[in-house]
C-alpha positions in Angstrom: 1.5 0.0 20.7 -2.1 -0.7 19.7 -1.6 -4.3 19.8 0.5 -4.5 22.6 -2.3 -3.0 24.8 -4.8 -4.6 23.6 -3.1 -7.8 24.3 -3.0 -6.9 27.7 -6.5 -5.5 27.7 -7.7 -9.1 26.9 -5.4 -10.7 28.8 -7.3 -9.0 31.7 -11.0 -10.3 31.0 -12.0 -7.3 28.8 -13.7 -7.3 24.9 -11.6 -5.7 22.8 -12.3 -4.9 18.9 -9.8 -2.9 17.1 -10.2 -0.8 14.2 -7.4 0.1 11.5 -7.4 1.8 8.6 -5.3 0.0 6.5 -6.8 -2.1 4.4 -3.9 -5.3 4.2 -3.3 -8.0 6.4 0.9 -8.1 7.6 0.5 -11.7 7.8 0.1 -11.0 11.9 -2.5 -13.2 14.2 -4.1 -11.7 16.8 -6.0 -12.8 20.2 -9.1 -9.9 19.4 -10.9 -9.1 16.0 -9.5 -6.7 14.1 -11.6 -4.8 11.6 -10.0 -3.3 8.5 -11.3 0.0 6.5 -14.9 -0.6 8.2 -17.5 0.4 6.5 -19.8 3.3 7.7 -22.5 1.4 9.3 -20.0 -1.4 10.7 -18.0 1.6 12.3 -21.4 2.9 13.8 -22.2 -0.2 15.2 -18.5 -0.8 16.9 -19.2 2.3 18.2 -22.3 1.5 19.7 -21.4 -1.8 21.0 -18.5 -0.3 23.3 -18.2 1.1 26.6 -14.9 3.1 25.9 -13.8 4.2 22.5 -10.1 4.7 22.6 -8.3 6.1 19.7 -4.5 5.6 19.3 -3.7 9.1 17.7 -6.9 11.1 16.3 -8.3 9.6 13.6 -11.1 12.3 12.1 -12.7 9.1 10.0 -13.1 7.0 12.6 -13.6 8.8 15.9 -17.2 10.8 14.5 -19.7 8.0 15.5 -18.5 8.1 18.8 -18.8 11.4 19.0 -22.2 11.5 17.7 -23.5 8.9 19.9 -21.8 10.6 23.3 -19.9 7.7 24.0 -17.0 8.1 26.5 -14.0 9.0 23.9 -10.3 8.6 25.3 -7.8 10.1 22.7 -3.9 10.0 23.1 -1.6 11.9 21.6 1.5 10.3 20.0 2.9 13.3 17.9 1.8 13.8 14.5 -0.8 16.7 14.8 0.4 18.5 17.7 2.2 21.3 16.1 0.3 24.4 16.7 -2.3 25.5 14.2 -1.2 28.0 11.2 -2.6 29.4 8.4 -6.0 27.7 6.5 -4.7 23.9 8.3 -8.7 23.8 8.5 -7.9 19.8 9.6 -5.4 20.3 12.2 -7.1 23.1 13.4 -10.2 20.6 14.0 -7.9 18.0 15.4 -6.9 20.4 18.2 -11.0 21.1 18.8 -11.3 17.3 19.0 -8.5 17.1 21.0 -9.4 20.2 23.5 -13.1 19.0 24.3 -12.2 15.3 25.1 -10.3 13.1 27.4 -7.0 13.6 26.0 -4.0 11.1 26.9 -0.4 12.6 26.0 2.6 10.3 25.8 5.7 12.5 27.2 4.9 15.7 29.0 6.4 17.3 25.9 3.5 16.3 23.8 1.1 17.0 27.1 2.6 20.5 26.5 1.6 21.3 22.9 -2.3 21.1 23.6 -4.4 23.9 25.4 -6.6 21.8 27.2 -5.2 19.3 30.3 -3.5 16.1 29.0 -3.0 13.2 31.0 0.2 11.6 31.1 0.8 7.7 30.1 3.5 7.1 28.2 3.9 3.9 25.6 4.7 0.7 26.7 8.1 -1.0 24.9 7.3 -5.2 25.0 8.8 -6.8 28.0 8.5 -10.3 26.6 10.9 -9.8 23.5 13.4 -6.6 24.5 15.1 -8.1 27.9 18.9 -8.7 28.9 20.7 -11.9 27.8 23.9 -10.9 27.7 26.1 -9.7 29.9 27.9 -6.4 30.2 31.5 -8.5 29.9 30.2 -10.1 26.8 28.9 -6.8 24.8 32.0 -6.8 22.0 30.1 -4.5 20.1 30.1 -0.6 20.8 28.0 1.6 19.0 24.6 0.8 17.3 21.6 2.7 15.8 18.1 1.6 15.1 15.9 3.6 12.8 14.5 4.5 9.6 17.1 6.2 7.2 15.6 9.7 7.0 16.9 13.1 7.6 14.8 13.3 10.7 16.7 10.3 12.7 19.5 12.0 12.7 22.3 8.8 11.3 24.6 11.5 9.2 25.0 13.2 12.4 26.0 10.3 14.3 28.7 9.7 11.4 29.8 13.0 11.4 30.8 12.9 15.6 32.8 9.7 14.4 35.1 11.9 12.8 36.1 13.7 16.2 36.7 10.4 18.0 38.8 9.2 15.9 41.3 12.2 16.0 40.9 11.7 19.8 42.2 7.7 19.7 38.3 6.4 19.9 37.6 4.0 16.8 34.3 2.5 18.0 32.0 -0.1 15.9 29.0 1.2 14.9 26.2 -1.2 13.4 23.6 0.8 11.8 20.0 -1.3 11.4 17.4 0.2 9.4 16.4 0.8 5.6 15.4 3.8 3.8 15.4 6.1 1.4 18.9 7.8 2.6 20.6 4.4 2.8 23.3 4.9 -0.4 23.8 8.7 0.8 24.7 7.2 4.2 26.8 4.5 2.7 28.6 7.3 0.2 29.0 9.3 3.7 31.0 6.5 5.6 33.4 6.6 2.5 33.5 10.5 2.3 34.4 10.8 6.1 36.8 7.8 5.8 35.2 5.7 8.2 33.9 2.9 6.0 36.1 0.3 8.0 33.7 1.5 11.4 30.1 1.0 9.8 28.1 -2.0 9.1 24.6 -1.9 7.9 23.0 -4.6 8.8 18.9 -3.7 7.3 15.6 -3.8 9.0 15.6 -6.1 12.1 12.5 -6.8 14.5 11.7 -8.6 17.4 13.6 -11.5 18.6 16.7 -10.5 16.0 16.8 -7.2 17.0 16.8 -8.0 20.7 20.0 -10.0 20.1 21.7 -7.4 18.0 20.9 -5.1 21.0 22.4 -7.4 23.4 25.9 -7.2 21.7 26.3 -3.5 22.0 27.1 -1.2 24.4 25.4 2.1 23.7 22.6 2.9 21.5 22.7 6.3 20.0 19.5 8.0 18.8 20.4 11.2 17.5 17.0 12.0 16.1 17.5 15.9 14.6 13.9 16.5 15.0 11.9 16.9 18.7 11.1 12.9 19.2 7.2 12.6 20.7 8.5 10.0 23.0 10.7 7.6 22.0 10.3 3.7 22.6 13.6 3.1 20.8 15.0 4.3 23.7 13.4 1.8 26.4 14.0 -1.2 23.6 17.4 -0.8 24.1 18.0 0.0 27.7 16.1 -3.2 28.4 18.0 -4.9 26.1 21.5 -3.7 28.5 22.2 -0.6 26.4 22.9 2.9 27.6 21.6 5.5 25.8 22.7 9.0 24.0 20.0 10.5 22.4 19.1 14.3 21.3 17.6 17.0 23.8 14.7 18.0 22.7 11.0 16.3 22.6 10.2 14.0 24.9 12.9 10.8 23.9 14.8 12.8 27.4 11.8 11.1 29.3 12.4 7.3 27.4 16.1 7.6 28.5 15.4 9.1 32.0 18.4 8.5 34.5 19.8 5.3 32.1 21.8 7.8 30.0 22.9 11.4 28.4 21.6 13.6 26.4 23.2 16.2 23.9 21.3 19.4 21.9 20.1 18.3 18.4 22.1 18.1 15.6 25.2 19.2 17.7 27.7 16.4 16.2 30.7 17.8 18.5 28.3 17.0 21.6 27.4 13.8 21.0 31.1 13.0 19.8 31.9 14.6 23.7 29.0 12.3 25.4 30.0 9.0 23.4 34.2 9.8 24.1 32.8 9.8 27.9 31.2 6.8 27.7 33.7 4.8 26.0 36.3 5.3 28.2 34.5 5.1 31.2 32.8 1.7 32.1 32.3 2.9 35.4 29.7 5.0 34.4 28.2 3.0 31.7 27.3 0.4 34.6 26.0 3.2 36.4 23.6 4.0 34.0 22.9 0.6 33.4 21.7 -0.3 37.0 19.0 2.6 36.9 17.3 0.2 34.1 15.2 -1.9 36.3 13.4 1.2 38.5 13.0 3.3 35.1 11.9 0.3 33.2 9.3 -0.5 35.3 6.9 2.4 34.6 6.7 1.0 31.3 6.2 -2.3 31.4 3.0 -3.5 29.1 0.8 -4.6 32.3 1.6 -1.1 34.5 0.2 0.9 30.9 -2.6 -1.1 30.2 -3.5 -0.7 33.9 -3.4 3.0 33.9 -5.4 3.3 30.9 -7.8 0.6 32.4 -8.4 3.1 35.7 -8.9 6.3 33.1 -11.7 4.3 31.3 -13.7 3.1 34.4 -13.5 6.8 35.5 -14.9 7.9 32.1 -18.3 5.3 33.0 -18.9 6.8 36.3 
């Protein structure tokens, strides 16, 4: 998300430098400096060269020379500290101070919710350039697929489990799984326990340009995340790549899917096996959902984001 933005930021005549904590290079080239596990006094100075210090998600090493310089700080919010303070958590409790006494920027309205102080709303962009139809509806042989990493949050067990119901009910549907993790060979032994081995193909990690294409061959993405999703940009990768979308309840991943598909209550197996047994045997409504992509997408197009933050930091220099 950083680097999508910032592309856009630059794109649009502004000076961007961006600051990361990570230390190694993931052999990526980009259009504006990026400046890796700065030292103290190059972090002071970044901060004193800007007009605007954004931070993508509240950093407590990076944001204090901002701070201490009163420069206009712009935080948002993507999920990871917003659970409410419990207990001696002396560093999320401080996160929350941050968070409270700054200009705070939540992604869903869900995370907007978990903070005392007003958030403003502007959720993440997905990239337009790479996650776009090529294939039409007629041509999608594929049925089922799910993009994520293999951990007990996303939710893939559950999805396996729901197979089990629509297959009593006549409904054999294809599922390709992409992803790697540490619960890949439980998953695997799962598929053989329920008996649907024959279903199932995992395929591994996948990005960009491949993982457009493999989106463009199915016709629903499932993200049954068991955990309350911050956003969920999954979601908007595959609607613009022609999918519709099941996903879980709670969080804010009902905002990603907005009117281009269903939702069911997390971990409820026999729900989503209900939603998915609708959709399969109705295309009807599949292409209903479908043609609500282009007015739903277009709130989150790179451009429109990086715009709205744009108008938030030129009313933090006035």
């Amino acid at each position: 998300m950083s680097a999508l933005l910032a592309q856009e930021f630059c794109q649009l005549g502004h000076l961007v430098r961006v600051v990361t904590q990570p230390g190694e290079k993931n052999g990526e080239e980009f259009s504006f400096p990026v400046i890796r596990q700065p030292s103290v006094g190059k972090l002071f100075g970044l901060a004193k060269w800007c007009d605007v210090f954004w931070h993508n998600n509240l950093s407590m090493r990076t944001v204090w020379p901002a701070l201490c310089l009163r420069k206009p700080v712009v935080i948002t919010h993507q999920g990871s500290y917003c659970r409410q303070p419990a207990g001696f958590d002396l560093m999320l409790r401080f996160k929350h101070v941050v968070a409270n006494h700054t200009t705070s920027v939540a992604i869903s309205q869900f995370i907007a919710s978990c903070f005392r102080a007003r958030s403003i709303v502007i959720p993440n962009p997905y990239d337009a350039r790479v996650f776009t139809v090529r294939s039409p509806a007629l041509e999608r042989a594929n049925d089922l697929v799910f993009l994520g990493r293999l951990v007990s949050e996303k939710g893939l067990d559950i999805l396996l489990e729901s197979l089990g119901p629509l297959r009593s009910n006549g409904f054999r549907p294809r599922l390709t799984v992409v992803g790697a993790g540490p619960e890949l060979s439980a998953m695997q032994k799962l598929t053989q326990k329920l008996g649907i081995q024959d279903q199932v193909s995992f395929v591994g990690p996948k990005r960009g340009a491949e993982l457009a294409e493999i989106l463009n061959r199915h016709q629903i993405l499932v993200v049954p995340s068991r955990y309350d999703e911050p956003l969920g940009v999954v979601a908007l990768e595959g609607i613009a790549c022609g999918c519709v979308v099941v996903g879980s309840s709670g969080g804010g991943l009902p905002e990603a899917i907005g009117p281009c598909g269903v939702t069911f209550a997390n971990g409820d197996a026999a729900g989503l096996a209900t939603a998915l047994e609708t959709l399969l045997s109705q295309p009807n409504e599949r292409a209903r959902f479908a043609a609500n992509a282009p007015t739903h997408l277009a709130q989150f197009l790179p451009a429109v984001i990086a715009n709205r933050y744009l108008d938030l930091f030129r009313s933090k220099l006035q």
